[in-house]
ZANU-720139 format. One line per field, with one value per residue (C-alpha): residue in three letters; chain; x, y, z. Coordinates in steps of 0.5 Angstrom, whole numbers, m for minus. Example, Ala and Ser with C-alpha at 12.3 -4.5 7.8 and 13.67 -1.06 7.14 Angstrom:
REM ZANU-720139
resn: (ALA SER)
chain: (A A)
east: (25 27)
north: (m9 m2)
up: (16 14)
***
This chain:
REM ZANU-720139
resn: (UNK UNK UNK UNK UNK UNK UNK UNK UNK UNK UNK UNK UNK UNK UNK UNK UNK UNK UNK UNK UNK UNK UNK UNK UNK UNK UNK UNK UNK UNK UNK UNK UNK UNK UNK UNK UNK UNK UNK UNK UNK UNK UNK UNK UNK UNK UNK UNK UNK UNK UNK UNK UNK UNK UNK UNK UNK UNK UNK UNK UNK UNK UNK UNK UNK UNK UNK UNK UNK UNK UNK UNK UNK UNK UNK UNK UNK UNK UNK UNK UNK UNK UNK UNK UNK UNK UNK UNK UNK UNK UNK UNK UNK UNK UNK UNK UNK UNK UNK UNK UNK UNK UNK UNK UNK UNK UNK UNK UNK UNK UNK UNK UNK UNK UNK UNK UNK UNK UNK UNK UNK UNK UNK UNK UNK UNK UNK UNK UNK UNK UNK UNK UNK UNK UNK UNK UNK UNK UNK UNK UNK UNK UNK UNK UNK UNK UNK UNK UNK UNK UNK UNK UNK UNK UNK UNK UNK UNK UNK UNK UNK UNK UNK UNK UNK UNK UNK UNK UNK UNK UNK UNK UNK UNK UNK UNK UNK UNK UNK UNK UNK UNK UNK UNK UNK UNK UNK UNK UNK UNK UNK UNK UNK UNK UNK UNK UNK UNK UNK UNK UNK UNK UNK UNK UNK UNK UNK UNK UNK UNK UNK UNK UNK UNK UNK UNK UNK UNK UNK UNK UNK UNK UNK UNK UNK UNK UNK UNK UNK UNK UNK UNK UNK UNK UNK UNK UNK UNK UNK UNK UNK UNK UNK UNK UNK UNK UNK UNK UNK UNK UNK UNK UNK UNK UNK UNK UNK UNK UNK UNK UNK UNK UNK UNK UNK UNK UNK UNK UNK UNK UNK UNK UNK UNK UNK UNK UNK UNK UNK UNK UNK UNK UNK UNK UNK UNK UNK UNK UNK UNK UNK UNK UNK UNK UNK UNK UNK UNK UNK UNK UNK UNK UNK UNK UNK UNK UNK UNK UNK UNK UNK UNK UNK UNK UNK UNK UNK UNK UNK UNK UNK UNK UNK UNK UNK UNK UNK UNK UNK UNK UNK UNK UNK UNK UNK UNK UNK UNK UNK UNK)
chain: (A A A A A A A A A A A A A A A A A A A A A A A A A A A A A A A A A A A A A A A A A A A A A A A A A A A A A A A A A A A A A A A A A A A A A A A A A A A A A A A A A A A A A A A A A A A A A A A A A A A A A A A A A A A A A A A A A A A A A A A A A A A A A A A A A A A A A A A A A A A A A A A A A A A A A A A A A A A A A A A A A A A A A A A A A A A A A A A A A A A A A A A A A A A A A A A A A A A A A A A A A A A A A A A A A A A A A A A A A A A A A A A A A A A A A A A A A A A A A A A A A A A A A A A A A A A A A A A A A A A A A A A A A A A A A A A A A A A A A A A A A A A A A A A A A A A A A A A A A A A A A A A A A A A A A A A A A A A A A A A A A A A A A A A A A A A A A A A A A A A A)
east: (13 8 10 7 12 19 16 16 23 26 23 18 11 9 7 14 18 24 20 16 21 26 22 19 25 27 20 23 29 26 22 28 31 25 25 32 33 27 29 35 35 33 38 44 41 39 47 49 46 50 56 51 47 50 47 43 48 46 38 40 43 38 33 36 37 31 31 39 39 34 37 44 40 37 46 46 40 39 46 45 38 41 48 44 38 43 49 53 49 52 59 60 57 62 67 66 63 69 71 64 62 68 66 59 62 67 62 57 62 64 58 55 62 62 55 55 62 59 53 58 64 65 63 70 70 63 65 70 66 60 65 67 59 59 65 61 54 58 63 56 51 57 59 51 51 57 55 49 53 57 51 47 54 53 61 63 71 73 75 68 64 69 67 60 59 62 58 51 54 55 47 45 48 44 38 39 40 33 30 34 31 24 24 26 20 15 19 21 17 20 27 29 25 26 33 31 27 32 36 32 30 38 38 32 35 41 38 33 39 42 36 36 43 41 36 40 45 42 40 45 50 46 43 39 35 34 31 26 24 24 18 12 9 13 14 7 9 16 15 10 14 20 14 11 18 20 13 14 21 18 11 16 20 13 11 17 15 8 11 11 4 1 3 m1 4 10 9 7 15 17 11 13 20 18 13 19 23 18 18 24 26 21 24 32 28 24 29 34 29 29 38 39 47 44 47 51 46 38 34 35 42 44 41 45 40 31 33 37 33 27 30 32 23 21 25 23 15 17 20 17 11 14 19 14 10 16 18 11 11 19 17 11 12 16 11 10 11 15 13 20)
north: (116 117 115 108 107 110 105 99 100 102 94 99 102 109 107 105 109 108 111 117 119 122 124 129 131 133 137 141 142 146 149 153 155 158 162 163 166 170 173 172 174 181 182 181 184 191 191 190 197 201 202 206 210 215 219 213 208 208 207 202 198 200 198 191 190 188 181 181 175 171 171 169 162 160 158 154 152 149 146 143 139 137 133 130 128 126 125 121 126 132 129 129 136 138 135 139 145 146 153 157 154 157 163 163 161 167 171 170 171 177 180 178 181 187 189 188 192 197 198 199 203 210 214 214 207 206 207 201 196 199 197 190 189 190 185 180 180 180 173 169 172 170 163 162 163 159 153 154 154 148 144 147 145 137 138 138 142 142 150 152 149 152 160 158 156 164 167 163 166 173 172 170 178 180 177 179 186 186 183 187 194 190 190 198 200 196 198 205 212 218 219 213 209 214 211 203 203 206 200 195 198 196 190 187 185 182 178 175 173 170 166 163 161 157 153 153 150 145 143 142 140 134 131 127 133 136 128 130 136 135 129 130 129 133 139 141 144 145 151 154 154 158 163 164 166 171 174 175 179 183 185 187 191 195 195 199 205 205 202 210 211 207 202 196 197 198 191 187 187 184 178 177 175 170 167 167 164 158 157 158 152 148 147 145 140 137 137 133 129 122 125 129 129 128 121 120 118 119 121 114 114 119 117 114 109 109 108 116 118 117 121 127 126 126 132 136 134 137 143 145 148 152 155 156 160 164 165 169 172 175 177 178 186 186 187 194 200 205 213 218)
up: (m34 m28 m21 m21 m27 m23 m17 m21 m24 m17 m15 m10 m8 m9 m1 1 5 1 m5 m3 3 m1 m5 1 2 m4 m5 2 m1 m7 m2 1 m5 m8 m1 0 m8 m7 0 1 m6 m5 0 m4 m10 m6 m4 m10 m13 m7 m11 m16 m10 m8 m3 m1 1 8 7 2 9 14 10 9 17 20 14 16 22 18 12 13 15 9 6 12 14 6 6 11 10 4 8 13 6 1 3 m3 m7 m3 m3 m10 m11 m6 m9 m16 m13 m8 m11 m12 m5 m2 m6 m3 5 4 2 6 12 9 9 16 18 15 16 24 24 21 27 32 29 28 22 19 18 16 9 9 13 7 2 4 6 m3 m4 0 m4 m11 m8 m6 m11 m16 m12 m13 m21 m21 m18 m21 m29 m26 m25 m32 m36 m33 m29 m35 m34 m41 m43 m46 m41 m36 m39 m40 m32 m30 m35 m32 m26 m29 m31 m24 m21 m25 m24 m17 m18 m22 m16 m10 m15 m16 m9 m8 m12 m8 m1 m3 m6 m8 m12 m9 m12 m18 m18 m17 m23 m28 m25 m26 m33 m34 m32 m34 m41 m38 m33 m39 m42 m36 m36 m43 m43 m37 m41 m48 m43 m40 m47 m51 m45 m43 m50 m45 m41 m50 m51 m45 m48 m56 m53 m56 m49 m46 m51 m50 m43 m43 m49 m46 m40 m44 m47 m40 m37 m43 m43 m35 m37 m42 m38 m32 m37 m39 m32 m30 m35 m30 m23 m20 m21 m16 m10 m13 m20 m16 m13 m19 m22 m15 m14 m22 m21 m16 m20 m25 m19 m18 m25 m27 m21 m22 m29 m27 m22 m28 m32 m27 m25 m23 m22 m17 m21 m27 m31 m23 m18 m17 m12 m9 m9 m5 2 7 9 10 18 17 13 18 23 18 16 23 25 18 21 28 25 19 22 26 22 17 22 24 16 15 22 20 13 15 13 7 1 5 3 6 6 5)
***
């Protein structure tokens, strides 16, 4: 179904606010997670590995340091742009996502918290606010792969779903310790990036796990979603998107046998998780399209009203630019390596 179809079907025009407006907010949306899941990502992922650093637990934090204030903005920024877009769609999801959203805002608090303490405090105490900055990445990196196995399993509450939505969530930590290691490779050299690559080697497998279960899931939970793909129109882009995604995990893992020969090596699993992330993204997204709960409300019902919905455009036009151009300024030196 092209656009001028959906627009037919809605009573409207591809030209009409009440059409395209959402649609652009959406668009704007997806656009945070992906920059959120890859940047805010890493940072997650890299405190993750502290428990198995060793010596390098203090570099570990100080390397995340300069992204810190940043990136505790993507959380609440996205929640909110997706209040003020999609309030009844945002009042459903918060109803059933209470939990993991409460494991998300808890971990989030916990890691701001601790990392901040932890500058300021005496070297006796480090070691503590370092274990609860631990705590804080495994809540959100967990309440995110949980909210994510809710909505992959459609809500649904009974026992199975309920286990598959928490083994989703064990999936999603470890994809972002494959990313926060994929990133040390390409950040760091010397025996620290000697560590990162084993890292990653014992995660890849996992994390290619993790993201099969997500496409099984939202196949066999949603009969709907499984029709979309088994289309003969739809087919010939849904399968070689699955292949694109599993050849991109099993070219990382042969890229990691040769990360530590050459910087440009050293980058490329980084810059293909985030290709992996786009992809990965784009798919939930066409999935669940025209839903943004899928079987629940649309795209169209769950805006407040176009009038409200204006104001929330307006704003984005004015701001995004500027935001945009002080994203590339403040990680403008994150794909750089650094010299031991």
């Amino acid at each position: 179904m092209n656009m001028n179809e959906l627009a037919g079907l809605l009573g409207l025009s591809v030209y009409d606010p009440v059409f395209w407006m959402p649609l652009l907010c959406l668009g704007v949306f997806l656009l945070m997670v992906l920059l959120g899941t890859v940047f805010d990502g890493f940072d997650l992922g890299v405190a993750l590995w502290l428990p198995f650093a060793g010596e390098h637990k203090d570099r570990l934090v100080n390397l995340l340091g300069p992204w810190r204030n940043i990136n505790e903005f993507w959380l609440l920024f996205g929640m909110v742009f997706f209040l003020a877009a999609f309030p009844k769609a945002w009042g459903f999801v918060f109803s059933m996502m209470y939990w993991p959203l409460v494991c998300i805002g808890i971990g989030a608090l916990l890691r701001n918290v601790s990392f901040e303490f932890r500058l300021r405090s005496a070297d006796s105490l480090r070691r503590f606010w370092m274990l609860l900055f631990f705590a804080g990445s495994v809540m959100n990196a967990f309440g995110q792969g949980w909210l994510l196995g809710k909505l992959v399993v459609g809500f649904r509450v009974e026992e199975g779903y309920g286990l598959f939505a928490l083994l989703v969530a064990f999936g999603m930590l470890a994809l972002y310790m494959l990313l926060g290691a994929a990133w040390l490779i390409m950040r760091v050299d010397g025996g620290l990036q000697q560590e990162a690559i084993g890292w990653a080697k014992r995660t890849v497998r996992v994390a290619a796990g993790g993201v099969i279960a997500i496409m099984a899931g939202m196949g066999l939970s949603n009969m709907g979603i499984f029709y979309k793909w088994a289309l003969i129109d739809t087919f010939s882009v849904v399968f070689p998107a699955w292949v694109v995604i599993l050849s991109v995990f099993a070219l990382i893992e042969m890229l990691l046998k040769q990360a530590h020969k050459s910087e440009w090596l050293s980058r490329l699993p980084f810059l293909l998780l985030i290709l992996l992330a786009g992809i990965s993204l784009g798919g939930v997204a066409y999935s669940y399209f025209p839903f943004l709960v899928y079987d629940e409300l649309s795209l169209w019902d769950s805006i407040d009203s176009i009038v409200t919905l204006r104001y929330v455009v307006w704003g984005m036009i004015m701001v995004l630019p500027v935001l945009l151009v002080y994203i590339a300024w403040s990680y403008g030196d994150v794909f750089d390596k650094l010299r031991s």
